[in-house]
DRENMAR-435226 format. One record per residue (C-alpha): residue number from 1; residue in one letter; x, y, z. Coordinates in steps of 0.05 Angstrom, whole numbers, plus 5000, padded with zeros to 4 digits. Layout:
REM DRENMAR-435226
[NUM; 'A'; [X; Y; Z]]
...
This chain:
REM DRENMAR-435226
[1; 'X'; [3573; 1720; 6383]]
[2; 'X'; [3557; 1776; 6341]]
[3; 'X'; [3499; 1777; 6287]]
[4; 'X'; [3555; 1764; 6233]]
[5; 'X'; [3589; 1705; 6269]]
[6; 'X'; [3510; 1674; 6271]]
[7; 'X'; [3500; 1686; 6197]]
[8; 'X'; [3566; 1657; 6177]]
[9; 'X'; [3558; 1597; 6222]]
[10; 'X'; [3493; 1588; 6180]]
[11; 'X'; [3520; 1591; 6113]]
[12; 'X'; [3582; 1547; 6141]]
[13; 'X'; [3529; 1487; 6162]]
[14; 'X'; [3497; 1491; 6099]]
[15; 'X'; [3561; 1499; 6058]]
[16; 'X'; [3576; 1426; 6099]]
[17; 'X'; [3520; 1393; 6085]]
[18; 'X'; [3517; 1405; 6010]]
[19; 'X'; [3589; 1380; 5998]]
[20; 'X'; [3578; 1322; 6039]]
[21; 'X'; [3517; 1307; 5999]]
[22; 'X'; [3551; 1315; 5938]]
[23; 'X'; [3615; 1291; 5956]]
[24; 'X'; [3654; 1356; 5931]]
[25; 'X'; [3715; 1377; 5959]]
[26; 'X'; [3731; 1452; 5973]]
[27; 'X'; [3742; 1468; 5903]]
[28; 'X'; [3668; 1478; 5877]]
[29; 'X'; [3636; 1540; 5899]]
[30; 'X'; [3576; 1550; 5952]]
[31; 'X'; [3535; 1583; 5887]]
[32; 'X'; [3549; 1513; 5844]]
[33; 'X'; [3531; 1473; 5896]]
[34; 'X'; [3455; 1504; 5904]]
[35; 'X'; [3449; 1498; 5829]]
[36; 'X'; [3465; 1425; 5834]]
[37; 'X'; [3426; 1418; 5893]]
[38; 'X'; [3365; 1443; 5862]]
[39; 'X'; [3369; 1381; 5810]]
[40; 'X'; [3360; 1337; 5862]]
[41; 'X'; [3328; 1359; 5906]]
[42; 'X'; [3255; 1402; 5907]]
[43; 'X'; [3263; 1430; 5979]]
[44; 'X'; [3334; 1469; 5946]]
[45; 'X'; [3300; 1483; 5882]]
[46; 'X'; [3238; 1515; 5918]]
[47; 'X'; [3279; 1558; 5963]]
[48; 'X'; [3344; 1574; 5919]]
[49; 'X'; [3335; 1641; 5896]]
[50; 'X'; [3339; 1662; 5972]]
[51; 'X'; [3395; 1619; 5984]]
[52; 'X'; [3430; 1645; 5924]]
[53; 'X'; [3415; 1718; 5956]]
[54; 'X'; [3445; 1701; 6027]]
[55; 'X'; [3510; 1673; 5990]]
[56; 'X'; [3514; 1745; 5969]]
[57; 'X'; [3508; 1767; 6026]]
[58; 'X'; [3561; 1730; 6059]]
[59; 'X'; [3607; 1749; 6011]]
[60; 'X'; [3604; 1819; 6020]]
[61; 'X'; [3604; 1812; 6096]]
[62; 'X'; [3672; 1771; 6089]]
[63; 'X'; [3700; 1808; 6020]]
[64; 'X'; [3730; 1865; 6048]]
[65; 'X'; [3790; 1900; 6023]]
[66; 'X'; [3837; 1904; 6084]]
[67; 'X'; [3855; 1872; 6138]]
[68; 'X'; [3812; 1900; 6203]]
[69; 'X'; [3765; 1946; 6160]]
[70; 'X'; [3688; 1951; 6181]]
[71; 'X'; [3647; 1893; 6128]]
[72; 'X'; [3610; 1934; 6064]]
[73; 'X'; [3551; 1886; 6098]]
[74; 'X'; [3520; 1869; 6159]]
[75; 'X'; [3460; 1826; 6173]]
[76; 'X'; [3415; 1851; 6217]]
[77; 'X'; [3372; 1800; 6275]]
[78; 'X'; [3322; 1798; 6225]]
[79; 'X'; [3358; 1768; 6164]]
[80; 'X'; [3398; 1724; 6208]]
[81; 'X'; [3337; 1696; 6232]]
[82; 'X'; [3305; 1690; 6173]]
[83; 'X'; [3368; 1654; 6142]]
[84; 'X'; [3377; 1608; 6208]]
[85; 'X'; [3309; 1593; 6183]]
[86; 'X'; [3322; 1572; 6118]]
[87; 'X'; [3379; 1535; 6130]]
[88; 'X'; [3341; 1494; 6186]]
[89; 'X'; [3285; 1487; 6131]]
[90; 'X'; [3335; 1462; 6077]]
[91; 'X'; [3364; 1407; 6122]]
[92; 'X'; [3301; 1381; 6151]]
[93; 'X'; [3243; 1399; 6114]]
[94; 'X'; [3169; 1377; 6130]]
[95; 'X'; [3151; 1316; 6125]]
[96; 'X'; [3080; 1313; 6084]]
[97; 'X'; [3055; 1269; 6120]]
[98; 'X'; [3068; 1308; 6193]]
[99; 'X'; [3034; 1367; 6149]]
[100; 'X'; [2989; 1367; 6092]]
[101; 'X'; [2971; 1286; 6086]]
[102; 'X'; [2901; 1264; 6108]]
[103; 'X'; [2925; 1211; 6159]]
[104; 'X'; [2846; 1204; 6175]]
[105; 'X'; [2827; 1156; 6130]]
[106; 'X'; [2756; 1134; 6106]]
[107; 'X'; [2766; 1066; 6064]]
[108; 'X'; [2723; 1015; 6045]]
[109; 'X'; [2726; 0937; 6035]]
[110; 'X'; [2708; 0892; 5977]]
[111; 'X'; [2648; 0861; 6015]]
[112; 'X'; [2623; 0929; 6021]]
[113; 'X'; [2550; 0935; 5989]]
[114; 'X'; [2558; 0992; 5935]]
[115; 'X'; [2493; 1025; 5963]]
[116; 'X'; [2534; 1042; 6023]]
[117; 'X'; [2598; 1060; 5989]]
[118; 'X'; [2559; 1115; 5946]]
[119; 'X'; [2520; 1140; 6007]]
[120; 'X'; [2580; 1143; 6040]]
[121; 'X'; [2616; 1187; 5986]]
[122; 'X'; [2558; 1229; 5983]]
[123; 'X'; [2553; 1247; 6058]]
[124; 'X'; [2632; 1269; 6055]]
[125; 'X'; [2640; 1292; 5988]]
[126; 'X'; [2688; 1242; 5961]]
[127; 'X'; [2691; 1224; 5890]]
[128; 'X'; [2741; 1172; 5905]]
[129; 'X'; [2754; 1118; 5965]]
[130; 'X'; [2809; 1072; 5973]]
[131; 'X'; [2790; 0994; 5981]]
[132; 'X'; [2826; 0961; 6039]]
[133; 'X'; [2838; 0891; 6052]]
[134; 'X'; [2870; 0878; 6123]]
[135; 'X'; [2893; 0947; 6124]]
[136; 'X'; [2933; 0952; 6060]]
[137; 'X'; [2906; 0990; 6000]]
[138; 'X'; [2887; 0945; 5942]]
[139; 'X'; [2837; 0982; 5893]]
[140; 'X'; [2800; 1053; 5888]]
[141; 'X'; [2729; 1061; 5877]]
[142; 'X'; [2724; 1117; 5830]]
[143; 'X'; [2646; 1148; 5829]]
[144; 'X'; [2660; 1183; 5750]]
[145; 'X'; [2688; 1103; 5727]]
[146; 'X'; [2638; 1069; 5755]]
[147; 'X'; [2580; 1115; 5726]]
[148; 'X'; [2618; 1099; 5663]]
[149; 'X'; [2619; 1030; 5671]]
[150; 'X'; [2544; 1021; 5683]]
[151; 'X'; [2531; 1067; 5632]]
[152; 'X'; [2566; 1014; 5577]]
[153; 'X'; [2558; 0954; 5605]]
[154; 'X'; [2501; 0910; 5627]]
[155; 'X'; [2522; 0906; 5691]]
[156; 'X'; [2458; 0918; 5746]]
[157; 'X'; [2467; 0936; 5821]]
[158; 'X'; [2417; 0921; 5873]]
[159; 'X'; [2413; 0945; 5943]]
[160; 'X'; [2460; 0883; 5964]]
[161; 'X'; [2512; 0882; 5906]]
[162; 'X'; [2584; 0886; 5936]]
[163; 'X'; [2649; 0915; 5911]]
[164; 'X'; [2671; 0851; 5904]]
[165; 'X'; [2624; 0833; 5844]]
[166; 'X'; [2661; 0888; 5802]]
[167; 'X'; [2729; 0882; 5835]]
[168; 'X'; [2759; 0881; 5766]]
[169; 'X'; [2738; 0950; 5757]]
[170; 'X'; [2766; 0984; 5808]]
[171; 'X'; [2833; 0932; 5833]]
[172; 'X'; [2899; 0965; 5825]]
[173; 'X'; [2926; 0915; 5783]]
[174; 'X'; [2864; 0869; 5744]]
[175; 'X'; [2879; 0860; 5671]]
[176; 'X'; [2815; 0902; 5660]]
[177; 'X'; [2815; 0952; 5709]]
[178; 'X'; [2812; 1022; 5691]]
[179; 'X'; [2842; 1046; 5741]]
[180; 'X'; [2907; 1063; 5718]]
[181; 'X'; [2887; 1076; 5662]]
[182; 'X'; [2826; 1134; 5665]]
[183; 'X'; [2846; 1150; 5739]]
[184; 'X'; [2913; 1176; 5754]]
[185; 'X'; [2933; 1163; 5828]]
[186; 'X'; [3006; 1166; 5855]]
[187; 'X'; [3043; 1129; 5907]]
[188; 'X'; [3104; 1150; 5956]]
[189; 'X'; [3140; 1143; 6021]]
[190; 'X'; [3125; 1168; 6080]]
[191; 'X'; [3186; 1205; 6093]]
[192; 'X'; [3166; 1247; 6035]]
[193; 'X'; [3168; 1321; 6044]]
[194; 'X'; [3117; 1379; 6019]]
[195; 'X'; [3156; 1394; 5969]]
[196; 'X'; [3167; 1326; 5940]]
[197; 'X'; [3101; 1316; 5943]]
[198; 'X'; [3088; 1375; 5901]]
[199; 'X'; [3132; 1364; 5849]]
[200; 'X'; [3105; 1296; 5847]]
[201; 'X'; [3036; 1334; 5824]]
[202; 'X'; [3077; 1378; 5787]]
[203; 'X'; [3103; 1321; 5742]]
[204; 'X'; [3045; 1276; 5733]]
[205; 'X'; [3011; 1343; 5699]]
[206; 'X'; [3069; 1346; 5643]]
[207; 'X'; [3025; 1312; 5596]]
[208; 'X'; [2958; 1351; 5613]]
[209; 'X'; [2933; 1306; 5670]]
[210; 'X'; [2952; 1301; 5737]]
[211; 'X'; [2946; 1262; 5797]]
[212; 'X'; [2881; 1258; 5838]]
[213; 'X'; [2911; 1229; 5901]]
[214; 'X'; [2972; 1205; 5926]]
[215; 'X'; [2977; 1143; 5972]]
[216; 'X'; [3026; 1146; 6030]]
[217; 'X'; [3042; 1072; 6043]]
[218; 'X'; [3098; 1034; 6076]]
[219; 'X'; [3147; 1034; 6016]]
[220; 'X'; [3109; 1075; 5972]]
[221; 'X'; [3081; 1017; 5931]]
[222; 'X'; [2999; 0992; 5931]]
[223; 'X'; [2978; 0927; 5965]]
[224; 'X'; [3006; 0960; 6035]]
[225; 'X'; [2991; 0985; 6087]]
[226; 'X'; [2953; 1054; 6077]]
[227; 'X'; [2986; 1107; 6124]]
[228; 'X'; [2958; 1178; 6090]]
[229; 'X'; [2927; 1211; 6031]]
[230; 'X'; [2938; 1272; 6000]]
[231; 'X'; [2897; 1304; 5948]]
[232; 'X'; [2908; 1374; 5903]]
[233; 'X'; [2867; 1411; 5951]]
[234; 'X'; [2920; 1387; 6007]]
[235; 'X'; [2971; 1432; 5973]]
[236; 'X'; [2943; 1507; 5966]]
[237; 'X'; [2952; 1522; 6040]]
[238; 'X'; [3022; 1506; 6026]]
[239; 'X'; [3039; 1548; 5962]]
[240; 'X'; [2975; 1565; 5928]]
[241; 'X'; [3001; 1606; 5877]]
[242; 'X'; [3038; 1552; 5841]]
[243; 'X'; [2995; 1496; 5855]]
[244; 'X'; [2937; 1528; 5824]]
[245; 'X'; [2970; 1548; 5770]]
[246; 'X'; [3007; 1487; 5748]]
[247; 'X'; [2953; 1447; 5769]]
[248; 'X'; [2889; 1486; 5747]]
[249; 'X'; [2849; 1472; 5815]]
């Protein structure tokens, strides 16, 4: 097979894959179907503008004015591998969780004495820890909320005060935690990808906030089993540029 039967076989897998995910027939173009593609899906919508360049590029390798005349284009090994690339990226992208998630989790339970909680925060850094029961993720101890909360309430900790004794504070769903509230935290699938991920950042910051962590549990909902993390400083390494823009790390 020459380089121009590899390229084409490219563009042909892709051209399948969109329709069938579409469901269109023959009679919408390759070009309409990345535009539609990026609508629905973040992995097209990151890489489209080189998608939309290759489709160029196959039309002038298969546009040519007669019968058994030399192509006006030919792909070198370099762009065909580069588009093999691209295609193979576009039908199974990353999975964040295989990439950029924390699947090394440090967690804490209700019973936990808050003296160790906040000296384990310190030693690592953490300004947030998720509280596990059994496993599955049921609160977040927030270090910022629960300054706050000492700060206007009467509340007094000693050295053997547990998480439990403010559970209200920091459960996921408590009629007066805070949590949801002053804390934004996101949760998804595991069979996310990078890029879902990041435009799950992305749109939590519309309104001038965004998340501080997203959960990775079972079915993407809280009170399961916790299975990753990631955080915004997960997501430079992967396009550093726009996360840092967007979300002003």
């Amino acid at each position: 097979m020459t380089n121009i039967d590899y390229f084409i076989q490219a563009y042909n897998k892709l051209d399948l894959f969109m329709r069938q995910k579409l469901n269109h027939d023959m009679s919408i173009s390759h070009s309409k179907l990345l535009s539609q593609m990026t609508k629905i899906d973040p992995v097209f919508a990151h890489i489209e503008t080189k998608l939309q360049a290759y489709r160029a590029l196959r039309n002038a390798i298969v546009h040519i004015h007669h019968e058994g005349e030399t192509p006006i284009a030919m792909p070198n090994e370099d762009v065909v591998s580069d588009y093999q690339k691209i295609v193979s990226y576009a039908l199974s992208p990353p999975l964040a969780i295989n990439s950029i998630a924390i699947t090394k989790i440090y967690s804490v339970e209700w019973e936990t004495k808050i003296s160790k909680v906040n000296s384990l925060m310190e030693e690592k850094g953490f300004s947030l820890i998720p509280i596990t029961q059994f496993g599955k993720i049921e609160g977040i101890f927030n270090s910022w909320l629960f300054q706050k909360y000492l700060f206007e309430s009467n509340f007094k900790v000693n050295p053997e005060t547990t998480l439990k004794e403010m559970q209200g504070q920091f459960h996921l769903q408590h009629p007066i935690s805070k949590i949801n509230h002053d804390f934004r935290i996101g949760f998804v699938k595991p069979d996310v990808t990078i890029q879902e991920v990041i435009k799950c950042f992305l749109d939590s910051a519309k309104d001038g906030h965004y998340f501080k962590a997203v959960y990775l549990t079972e079915n993407g909902k809280p009170f399961e089993h916790l299975l990753g993390v990631i955080t915004p400083h997960c997501l430079p390494s992967v396009n550093p540029t726009l996360v840092n823009q967007k979300l002003n790390i």
